[in-house]
Backbone as JSON, one array per atom type, in Angstrom:
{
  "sequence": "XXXXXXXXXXXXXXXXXXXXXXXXXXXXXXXXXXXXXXXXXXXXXXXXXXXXXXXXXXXXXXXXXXXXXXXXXXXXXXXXXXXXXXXXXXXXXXXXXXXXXXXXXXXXXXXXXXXXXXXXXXXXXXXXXXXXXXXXXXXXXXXXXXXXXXXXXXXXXXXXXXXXXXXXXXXXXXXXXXXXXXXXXXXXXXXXXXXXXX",
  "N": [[-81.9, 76.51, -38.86], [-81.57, 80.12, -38.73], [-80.07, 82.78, -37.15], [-79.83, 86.18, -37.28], [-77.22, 88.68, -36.62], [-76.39, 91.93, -35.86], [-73.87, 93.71, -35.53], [-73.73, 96.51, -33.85], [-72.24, 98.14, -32.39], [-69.85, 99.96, -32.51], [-67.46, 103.21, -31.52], [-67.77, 105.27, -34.09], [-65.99, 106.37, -34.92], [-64.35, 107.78, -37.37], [-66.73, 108.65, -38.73], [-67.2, 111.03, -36.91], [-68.35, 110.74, -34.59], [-70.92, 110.26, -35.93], [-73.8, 108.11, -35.33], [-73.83, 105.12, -37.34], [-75.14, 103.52, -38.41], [-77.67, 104.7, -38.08], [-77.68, 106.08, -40.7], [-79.01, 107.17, -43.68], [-80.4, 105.4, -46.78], [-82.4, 105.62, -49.49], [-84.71, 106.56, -48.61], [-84.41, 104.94, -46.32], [-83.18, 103.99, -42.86], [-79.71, 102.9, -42.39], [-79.84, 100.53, -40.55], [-82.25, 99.75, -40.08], [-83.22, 98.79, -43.33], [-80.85, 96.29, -43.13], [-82.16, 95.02, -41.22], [-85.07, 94.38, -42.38], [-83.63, 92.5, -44.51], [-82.61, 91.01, -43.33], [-84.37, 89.59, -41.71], [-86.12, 88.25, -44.24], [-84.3, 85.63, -44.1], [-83.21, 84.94, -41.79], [-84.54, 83.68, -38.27], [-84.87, 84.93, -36.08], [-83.43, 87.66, -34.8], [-80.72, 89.86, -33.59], [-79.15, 92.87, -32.03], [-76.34, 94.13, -31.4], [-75.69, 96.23, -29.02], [-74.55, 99.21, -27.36], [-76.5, 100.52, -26.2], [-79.45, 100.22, -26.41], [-82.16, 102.06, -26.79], [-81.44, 103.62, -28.57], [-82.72, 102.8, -30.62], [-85.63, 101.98, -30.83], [-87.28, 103.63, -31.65], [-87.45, 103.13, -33.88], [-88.97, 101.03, -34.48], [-88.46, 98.15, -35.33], [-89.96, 96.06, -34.96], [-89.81, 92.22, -33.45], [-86.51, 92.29, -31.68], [-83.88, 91.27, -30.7], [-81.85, 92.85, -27.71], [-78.32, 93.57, -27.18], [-75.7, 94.13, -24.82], [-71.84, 93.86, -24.91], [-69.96, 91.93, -23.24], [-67.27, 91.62, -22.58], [-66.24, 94.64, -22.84], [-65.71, 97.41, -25.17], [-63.77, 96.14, -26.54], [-63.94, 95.76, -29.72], [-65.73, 94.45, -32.43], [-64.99, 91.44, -32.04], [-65.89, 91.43, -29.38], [-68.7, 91.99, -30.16], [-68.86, 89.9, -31.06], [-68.69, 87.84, -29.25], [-70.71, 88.24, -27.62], [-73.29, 88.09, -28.56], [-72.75, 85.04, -29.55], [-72.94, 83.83, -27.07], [-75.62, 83.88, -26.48], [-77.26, 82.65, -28.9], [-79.35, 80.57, -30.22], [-79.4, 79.21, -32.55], [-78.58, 77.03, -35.32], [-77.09, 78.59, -36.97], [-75.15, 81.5, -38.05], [-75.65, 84.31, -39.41], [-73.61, 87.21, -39.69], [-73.47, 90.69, -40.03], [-71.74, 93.93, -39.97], [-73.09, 96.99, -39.04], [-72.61, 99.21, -40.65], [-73.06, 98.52, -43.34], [-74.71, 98.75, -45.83], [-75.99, 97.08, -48.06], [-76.49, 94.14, -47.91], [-76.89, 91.16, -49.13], [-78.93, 88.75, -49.15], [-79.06, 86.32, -51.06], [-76.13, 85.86, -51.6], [-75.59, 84.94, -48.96], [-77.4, 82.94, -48.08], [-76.0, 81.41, -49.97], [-73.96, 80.94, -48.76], [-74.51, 79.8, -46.78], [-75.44, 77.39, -47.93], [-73.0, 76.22, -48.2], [-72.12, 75.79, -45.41], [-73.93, 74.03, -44.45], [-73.36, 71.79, -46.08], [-71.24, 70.89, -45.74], [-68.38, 70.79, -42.94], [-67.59, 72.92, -41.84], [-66.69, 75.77, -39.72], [-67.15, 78.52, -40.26], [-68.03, 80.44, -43.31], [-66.87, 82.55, -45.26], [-66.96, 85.8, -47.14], [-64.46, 86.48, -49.51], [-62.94, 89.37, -50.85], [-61.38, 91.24, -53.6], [-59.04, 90.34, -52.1], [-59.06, 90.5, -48.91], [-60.5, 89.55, -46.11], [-63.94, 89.5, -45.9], [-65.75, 89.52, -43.01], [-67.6, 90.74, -41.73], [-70.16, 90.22, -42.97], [-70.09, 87.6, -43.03], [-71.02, 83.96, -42.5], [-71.51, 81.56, -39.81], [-71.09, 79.19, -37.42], [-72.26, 79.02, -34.53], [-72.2, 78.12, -31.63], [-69.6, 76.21, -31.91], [-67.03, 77.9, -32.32], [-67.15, 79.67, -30.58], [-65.65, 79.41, -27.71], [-63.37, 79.45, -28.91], [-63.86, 82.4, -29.66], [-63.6, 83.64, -26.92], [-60.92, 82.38, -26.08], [-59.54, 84.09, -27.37], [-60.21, 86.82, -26.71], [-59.75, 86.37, -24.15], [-56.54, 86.27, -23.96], [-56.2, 88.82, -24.3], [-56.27, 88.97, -27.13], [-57.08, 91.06, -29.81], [-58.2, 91.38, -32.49], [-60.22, 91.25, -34.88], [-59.66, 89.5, -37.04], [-58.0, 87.44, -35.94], [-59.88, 85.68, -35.39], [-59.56, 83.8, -37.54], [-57.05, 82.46, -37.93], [-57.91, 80.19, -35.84], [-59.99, 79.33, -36.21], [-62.35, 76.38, -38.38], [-62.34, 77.23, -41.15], [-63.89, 78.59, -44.57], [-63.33, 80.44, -47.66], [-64.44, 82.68, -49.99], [-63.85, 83.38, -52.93], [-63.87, 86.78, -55.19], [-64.07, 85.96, -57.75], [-65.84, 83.74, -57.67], [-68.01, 84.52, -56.49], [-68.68, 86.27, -58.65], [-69.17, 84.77, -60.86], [-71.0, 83.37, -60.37], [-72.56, 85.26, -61.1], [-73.43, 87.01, -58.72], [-72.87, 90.52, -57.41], [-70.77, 91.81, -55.79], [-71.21, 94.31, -54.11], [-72.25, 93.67, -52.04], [-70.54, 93.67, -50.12], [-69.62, 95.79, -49.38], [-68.47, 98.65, -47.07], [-69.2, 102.06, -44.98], [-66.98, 103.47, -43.64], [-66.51, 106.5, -43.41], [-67.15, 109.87, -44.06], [-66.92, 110.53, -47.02], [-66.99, 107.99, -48.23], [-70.05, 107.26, -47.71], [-71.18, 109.27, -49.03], [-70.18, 108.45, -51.71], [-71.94, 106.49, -51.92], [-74.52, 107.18, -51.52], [-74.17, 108.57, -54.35], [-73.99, 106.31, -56.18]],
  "CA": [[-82.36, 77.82, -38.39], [-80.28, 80.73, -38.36], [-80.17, 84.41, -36.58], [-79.06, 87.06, -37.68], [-76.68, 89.6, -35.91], [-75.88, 93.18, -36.85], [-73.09, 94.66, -34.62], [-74.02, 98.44, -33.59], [-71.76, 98.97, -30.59], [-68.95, 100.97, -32.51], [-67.21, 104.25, -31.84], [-67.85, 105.69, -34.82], [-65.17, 107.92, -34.79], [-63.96, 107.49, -38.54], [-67.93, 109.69, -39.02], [-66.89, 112.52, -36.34], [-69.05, 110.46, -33.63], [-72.49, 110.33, -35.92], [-73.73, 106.56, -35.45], [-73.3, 104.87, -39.24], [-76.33, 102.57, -38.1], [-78.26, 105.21, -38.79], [-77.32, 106.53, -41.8], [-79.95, 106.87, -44.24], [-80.14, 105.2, -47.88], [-83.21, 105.45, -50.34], [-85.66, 106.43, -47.45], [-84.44, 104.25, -44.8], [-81.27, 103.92, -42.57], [-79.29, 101.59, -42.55], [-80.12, 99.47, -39.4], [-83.87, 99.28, -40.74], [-82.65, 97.91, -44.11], [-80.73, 95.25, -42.72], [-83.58, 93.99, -40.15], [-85.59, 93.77, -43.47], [-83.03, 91.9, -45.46], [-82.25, 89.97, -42.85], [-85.86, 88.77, -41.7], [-86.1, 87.02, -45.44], [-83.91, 84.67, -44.19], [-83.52, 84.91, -40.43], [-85.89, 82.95, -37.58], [-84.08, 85.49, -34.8], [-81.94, 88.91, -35.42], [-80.07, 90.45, -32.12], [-78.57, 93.6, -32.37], [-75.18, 93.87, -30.52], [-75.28, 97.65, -29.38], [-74.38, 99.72, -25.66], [-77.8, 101.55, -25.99], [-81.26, 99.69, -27.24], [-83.19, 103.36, -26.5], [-81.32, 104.47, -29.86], [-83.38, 102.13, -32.12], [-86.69, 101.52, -30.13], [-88.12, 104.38, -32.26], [-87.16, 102.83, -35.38], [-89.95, 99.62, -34.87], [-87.74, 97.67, -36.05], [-90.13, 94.68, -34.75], [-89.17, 91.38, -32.54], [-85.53, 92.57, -32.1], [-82.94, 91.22, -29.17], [-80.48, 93.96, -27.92], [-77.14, 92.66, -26.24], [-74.51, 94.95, -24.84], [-70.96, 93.75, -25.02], [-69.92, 91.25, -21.83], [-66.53, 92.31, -22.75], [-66.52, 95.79, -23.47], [-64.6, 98.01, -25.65], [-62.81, 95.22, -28.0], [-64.33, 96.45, -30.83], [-66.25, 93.52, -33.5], [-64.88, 90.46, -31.32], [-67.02, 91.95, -28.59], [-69.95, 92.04, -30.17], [-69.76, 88.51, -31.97], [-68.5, 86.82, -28.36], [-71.9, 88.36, -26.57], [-74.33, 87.6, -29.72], [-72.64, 83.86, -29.81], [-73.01, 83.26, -25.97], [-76.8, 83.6, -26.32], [-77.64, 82.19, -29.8], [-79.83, 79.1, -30.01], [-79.99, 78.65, -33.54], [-77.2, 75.92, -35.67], [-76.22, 78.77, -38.16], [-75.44, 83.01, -37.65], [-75.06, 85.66, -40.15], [-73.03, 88.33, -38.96], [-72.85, 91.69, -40.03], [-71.92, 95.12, -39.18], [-74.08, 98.12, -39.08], [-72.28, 100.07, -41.76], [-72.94, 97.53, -44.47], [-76.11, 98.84, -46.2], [-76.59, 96.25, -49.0], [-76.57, 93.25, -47.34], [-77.44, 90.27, -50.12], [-79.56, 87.4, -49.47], [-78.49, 85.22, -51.68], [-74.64, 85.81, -50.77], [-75.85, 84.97, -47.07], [-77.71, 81.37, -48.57], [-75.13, 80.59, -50.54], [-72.68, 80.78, -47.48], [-75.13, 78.79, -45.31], [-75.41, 76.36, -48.26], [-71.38, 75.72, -47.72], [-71.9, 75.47, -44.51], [-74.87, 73.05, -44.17], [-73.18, 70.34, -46.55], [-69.66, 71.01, -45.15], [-67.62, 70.83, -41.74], [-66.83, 74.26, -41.45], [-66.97, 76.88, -38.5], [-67.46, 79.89, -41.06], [-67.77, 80.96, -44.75], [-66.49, 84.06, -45.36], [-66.31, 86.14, -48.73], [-62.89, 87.34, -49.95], [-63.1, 90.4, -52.16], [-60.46, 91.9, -53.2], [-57.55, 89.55, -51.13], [-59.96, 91.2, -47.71], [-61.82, 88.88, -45.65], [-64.85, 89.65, -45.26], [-65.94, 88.62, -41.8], [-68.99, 90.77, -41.36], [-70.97, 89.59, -43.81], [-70.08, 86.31, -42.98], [-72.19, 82.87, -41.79], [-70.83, 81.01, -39.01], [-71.6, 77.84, -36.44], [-71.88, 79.81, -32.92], [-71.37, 77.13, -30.75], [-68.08, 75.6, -32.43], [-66.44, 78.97, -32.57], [-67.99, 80.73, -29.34], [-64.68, 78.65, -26.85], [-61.94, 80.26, -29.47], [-63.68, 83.66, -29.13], [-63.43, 83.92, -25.63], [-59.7, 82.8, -25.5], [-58.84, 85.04, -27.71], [-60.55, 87.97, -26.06], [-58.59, 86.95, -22.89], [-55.49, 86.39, -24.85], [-56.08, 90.19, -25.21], [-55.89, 89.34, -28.79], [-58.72, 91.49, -29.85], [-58.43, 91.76, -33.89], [-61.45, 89.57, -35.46], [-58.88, 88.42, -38.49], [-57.61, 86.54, -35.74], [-60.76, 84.18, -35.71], [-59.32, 83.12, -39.02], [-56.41, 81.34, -37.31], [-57.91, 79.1, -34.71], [-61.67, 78.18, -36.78], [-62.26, 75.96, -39.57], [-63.24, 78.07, -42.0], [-63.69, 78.46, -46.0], [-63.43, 81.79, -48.1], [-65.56, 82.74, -51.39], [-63.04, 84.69, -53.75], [-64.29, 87.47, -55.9], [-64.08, 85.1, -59.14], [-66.41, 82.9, -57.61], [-69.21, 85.77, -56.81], [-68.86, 87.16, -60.49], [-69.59, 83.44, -62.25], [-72.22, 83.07, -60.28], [-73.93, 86.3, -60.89], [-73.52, 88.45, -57.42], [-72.59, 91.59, -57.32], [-70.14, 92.17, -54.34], [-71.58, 95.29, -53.37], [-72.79, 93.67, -50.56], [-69.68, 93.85, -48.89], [-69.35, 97.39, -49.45], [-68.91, 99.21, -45.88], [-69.29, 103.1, -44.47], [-66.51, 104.61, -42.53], [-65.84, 107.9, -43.59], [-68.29, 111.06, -44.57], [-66.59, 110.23, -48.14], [-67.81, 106.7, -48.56], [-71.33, 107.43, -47.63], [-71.29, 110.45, -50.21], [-69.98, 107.83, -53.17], [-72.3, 104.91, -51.98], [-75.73, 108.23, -51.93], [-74.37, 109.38, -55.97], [-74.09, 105.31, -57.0]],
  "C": [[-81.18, 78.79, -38.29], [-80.83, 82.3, -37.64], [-78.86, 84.98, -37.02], [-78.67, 88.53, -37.1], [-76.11, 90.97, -36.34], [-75.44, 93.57, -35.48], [-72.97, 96.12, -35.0], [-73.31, 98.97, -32.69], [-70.34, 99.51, -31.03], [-68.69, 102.62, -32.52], [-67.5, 105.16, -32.98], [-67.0, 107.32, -35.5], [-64.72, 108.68, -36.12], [-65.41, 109.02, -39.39], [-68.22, 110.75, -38.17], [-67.98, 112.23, -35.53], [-70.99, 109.87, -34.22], [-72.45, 108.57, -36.16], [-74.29, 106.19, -37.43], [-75.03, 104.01, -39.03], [-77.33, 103.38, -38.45], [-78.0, 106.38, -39.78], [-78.54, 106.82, -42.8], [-79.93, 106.67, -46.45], [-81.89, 104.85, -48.43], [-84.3, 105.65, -49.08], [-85.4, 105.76, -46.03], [-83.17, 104.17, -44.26], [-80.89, 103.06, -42.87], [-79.74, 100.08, -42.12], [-81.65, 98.96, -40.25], [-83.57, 98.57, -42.41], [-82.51, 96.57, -44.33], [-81.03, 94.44, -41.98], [-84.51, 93.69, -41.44], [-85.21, 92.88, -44.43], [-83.1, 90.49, -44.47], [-83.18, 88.6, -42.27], [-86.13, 88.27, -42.88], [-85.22, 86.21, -45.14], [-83.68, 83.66, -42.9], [-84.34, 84.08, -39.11], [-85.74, 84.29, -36.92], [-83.41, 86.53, -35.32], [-82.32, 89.46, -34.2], [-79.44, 91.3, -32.61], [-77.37, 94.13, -30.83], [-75.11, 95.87, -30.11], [-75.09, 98.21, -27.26], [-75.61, 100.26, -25.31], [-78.57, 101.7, -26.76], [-81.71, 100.97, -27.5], [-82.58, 103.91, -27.86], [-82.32, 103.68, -31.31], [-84.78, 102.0, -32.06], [-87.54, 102.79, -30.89], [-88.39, 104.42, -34.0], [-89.04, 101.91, -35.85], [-89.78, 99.04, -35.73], [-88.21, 95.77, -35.76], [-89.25, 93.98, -33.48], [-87.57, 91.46, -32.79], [-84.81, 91.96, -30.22], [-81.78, 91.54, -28.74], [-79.87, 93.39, -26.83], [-76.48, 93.8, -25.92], [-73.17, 93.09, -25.18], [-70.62, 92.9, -23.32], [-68.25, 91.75, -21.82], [-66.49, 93.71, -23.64], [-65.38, 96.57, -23.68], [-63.63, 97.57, -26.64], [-63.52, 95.06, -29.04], [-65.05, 94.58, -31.54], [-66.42, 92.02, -32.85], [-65.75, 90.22, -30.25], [-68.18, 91.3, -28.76], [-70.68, 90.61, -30.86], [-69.38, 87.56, -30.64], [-70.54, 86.99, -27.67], [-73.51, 88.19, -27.46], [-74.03, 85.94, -29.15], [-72.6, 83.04, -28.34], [-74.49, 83.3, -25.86], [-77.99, 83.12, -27.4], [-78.11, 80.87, -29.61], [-80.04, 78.77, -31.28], [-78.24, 78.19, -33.92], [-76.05, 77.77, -36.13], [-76.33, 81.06, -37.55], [-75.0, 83.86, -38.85], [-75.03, 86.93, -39.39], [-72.95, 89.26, -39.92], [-72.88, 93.04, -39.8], [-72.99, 96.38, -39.9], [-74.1, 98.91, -40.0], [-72.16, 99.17, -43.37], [-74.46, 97.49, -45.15], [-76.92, 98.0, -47.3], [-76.04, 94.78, -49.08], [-77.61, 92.18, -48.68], [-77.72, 88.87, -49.38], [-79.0, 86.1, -49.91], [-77.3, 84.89, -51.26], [-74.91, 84.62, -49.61], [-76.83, 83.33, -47.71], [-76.8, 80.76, -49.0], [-73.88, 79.95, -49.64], [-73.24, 79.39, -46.7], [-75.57, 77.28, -46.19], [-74.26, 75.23, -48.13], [-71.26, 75.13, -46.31], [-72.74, 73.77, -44.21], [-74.33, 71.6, -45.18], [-71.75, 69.89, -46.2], [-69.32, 71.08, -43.82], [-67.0, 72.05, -40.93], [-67.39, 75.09, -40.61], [-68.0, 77.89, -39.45], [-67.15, 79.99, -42.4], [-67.62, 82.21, -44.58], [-66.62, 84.48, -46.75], [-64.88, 86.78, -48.66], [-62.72, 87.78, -51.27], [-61.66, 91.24, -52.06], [-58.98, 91.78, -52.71], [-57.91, 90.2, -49.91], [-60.78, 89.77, -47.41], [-63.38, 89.41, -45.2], [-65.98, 89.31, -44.28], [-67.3, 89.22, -41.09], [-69.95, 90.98, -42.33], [-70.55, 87.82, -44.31], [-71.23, 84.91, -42.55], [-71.04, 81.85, -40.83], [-71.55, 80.19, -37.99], [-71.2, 79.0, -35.02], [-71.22, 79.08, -32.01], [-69.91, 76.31, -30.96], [-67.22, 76.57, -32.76], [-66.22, 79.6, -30.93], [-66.28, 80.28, -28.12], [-63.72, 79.6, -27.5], [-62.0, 81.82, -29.27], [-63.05, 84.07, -28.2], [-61.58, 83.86, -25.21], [-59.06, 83.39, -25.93], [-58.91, 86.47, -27.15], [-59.5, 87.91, -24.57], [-57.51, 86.39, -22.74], [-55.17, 88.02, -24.83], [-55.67, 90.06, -26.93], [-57.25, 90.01, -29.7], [-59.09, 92.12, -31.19], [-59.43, 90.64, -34.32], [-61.16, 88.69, -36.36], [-58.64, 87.46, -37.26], [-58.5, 85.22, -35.14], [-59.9, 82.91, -36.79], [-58.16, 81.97, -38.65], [-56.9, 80.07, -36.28], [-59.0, 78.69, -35.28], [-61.22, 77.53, -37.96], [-62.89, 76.87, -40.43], [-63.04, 78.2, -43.61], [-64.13, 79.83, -46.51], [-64.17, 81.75, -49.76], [-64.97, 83.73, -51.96], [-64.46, 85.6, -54.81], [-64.9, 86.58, -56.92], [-65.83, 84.61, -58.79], [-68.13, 83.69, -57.14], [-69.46, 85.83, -57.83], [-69.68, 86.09, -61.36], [-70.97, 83.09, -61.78], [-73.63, 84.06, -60.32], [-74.43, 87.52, -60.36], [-72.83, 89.3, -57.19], [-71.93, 91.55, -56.17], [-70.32, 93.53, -53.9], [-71.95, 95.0, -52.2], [-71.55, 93.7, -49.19], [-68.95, 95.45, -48.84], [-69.61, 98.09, -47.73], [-68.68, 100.66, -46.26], [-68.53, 103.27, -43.85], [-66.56, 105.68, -42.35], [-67.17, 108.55, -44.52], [-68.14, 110.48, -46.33], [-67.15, 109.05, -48.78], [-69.13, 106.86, -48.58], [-71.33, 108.4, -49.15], [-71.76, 109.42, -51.42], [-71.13, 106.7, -53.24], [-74.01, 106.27, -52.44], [-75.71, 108.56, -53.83], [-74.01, 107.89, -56.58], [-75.38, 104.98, -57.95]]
}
């Protein structure tokens, strides 16, 4: 079983305050999108955000909104207070500004995982980890979050040091087919623009 988490609880400062979550691509925002992508594969999807009342007009369905138990440490945050109330083996994580969120990708990860020993699959596009559009074991991770958060070490690469984890180069996308657009994110007015005239 897995759930699937989309962290919504950033600043968004990079878009001059407007939330990226709702953004809107081909009719729909973002957030609504990736509750549809993610329900094909999903039992469960929690959305990590400071303030449910921004989505509750979306009807975005059986949805379970978390704040942040540590608040303010940006990504780490939002995957410690997702992974302290997850009951399923397996989690796909990712963030809000990530509008073409692939399926398959997100199986193929959880196929690595389910015959393998590992915390987390990640993709790596580029020589970039990509850590939110990752799949990951909650409970065998969830202990390292926490001491890293009060470590004050509060970058999410630095999961990558203390889990077991295995990465999915570019190459290995391409031969099999998948387009790495799905790890395509939104910061900046500019990105949105290029991702609207693709």
């Amino acid at each position: 079983m897995v759930t699937g988490v989309i962290l919504a609880g950033g600043r968004n400062s990079r878009m001059q305050g407007f939330n990226k979550a709702l953004l809107s691509l081909d009719g729909e925002t973002f957030i609504e999108r990736q509750v549809r992508v993610l329900r094909t594969l999903c039992d469960e999807i929690m959305i990590v955000t400071p303030d449910p009342s921004i989505y509750i007009d979306l009807m975005l369905g059986e949805i379970e909104y978390l704040s942040d138990v540590y608040v303010g440490h940006g990504p780490l945050s939002g995957i410690h207070a997702s992974f302290s109330k997850i009951r399923t083996e397996f989690a796909w994580v990712v963030g809000c500004d990530h509008p073409s969120l692939s399926v398959t990708a997100a199986q193929l990860m959880l196929d690595y995982l389910r015959k393998n020993d590992f915390d987390s699959v990640i993709p790596v596009i580029g020589g970039k980890h990509q850590m939110l559009h990752g799949v990951y074991r909650p409970q065998s991770i969830l202990n390292s979050v926490i001491q890293l958060i009060e470590a004050e070490k509060y970058r999410l690469s630095g999961l990558l040091d203390v889990m077991n984890w295995v990465g999915i180069d570019e190459s290995e996308w391409i031969a099999r087919g998948i387009s790495t657009d799905f790890t395509k994110d939104v910061d900046t007015p500019e990105q949105y623009l290029a991702i609207l005239e693709d």
